[in-house]
N, C-alpha and C positions, 0 to 999 in steps of 0.2 A: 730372297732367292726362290725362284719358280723351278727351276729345272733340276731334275734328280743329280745330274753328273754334278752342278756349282755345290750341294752337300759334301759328295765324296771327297772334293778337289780340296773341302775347307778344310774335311777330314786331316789328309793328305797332309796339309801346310800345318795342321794344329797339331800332330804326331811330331812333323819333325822338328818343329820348335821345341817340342816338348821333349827330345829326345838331350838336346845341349843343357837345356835346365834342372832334368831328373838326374843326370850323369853328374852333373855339379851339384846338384844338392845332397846325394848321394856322398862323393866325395869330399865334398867341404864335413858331411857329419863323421866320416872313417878319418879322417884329417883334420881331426876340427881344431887340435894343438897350432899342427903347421899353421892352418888357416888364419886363426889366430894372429898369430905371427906377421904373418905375411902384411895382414889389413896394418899391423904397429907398424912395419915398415917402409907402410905407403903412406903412411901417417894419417892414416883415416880419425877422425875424431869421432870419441864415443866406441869403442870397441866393442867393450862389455854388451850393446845395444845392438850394434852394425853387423856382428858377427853370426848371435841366434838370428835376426832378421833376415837376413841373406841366404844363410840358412835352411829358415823355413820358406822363404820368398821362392826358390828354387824348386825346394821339393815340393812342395804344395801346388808351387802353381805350374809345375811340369804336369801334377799329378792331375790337377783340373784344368789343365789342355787337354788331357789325353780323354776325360771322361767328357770335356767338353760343358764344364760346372759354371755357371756366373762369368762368360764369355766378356763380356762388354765392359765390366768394370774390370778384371782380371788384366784383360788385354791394356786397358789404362795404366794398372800398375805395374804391368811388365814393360811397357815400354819407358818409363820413367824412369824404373832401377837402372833398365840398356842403357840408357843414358848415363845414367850416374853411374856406374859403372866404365863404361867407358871412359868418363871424364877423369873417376878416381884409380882404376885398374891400369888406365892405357895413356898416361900422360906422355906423348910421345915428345911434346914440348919442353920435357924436362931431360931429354936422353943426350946423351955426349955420344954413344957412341954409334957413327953410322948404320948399323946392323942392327944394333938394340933400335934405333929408332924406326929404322925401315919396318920392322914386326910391330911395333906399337901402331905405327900409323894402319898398318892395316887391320890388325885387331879395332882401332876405335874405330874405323866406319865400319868394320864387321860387325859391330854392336850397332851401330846409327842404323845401319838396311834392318837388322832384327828389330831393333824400334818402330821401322818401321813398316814391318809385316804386323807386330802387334797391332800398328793403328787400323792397319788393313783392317785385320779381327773387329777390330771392333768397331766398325763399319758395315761387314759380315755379319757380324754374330756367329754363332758357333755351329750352323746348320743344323739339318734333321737329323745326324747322325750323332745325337750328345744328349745328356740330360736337360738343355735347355729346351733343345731341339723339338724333345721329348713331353715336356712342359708347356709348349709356347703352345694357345689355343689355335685350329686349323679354322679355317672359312674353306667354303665352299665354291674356290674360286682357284683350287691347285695350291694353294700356298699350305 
């Protein structure tokens, strides 16, 4: 990215990612019984494991959107969890009931487009406004 505004914009896009993930991560740790809970109910396998991961996966990686930390591999593993997430949170294939299923369906492509800004990212990189940003050597050519 050459142009001052394309940092801002990633800025922008990497705040409000980061805003769904820190909120969740946040409250999966004040909730982390229910949460708990919740993952045996979806029948997630490995709880013990799936639980702290998800966890940290959230707040960590809200926390290094927002500062804009290891963009590229970050943004890789955020979109993999959206996924998986989606697949294990949002089974709409499994819902009987019209209304439950209508919200499922749309929560799992709401996760599928956030998978798919992550890949943005990391296409992007994290612009100049971040600690990569910050790190990455300039040349003498705008960049």
């Amino acid at each position: 990215m050459t142009r001052p505004v394309d940092s801002g914009v990633i800025l922008i896009a990497r705040l409000a990612l980061a805003v769904l993930f820190l909120w969740g991560g946040v409250m999966k740790l004040l909730g982390y019984a229910g949460f708990v809970g919740y993952l045996h109910s979806k029948g997630v396998p490995f709880v013990q494991i799936a639980a702290p991961l998800a966890t940290a996966v959230e707040a960590l990686g809200g926390l290094f959107l927002v500062l804009g930390f290891k963009i590229r591999p970050l943004a890789l593993i955020m979109a993999v969890y959206t996924v998986a997430t989606a697949v294990l949170g949002h089974d709409f294939w499994n819902m009987t009931d019209a209304v439950v299923q209508h919200d499922m369906v749309i929560h799992f492509w709401k996760n599928i487009g956030i998978a798919g800004g992550f890949l943005l990212l990391f296409v992007t990189g994290a612009g100049r406004i971040s600690i990569d940003g910050a790190r990455a050597p300039r040349s003498g050519l705008g960049r």
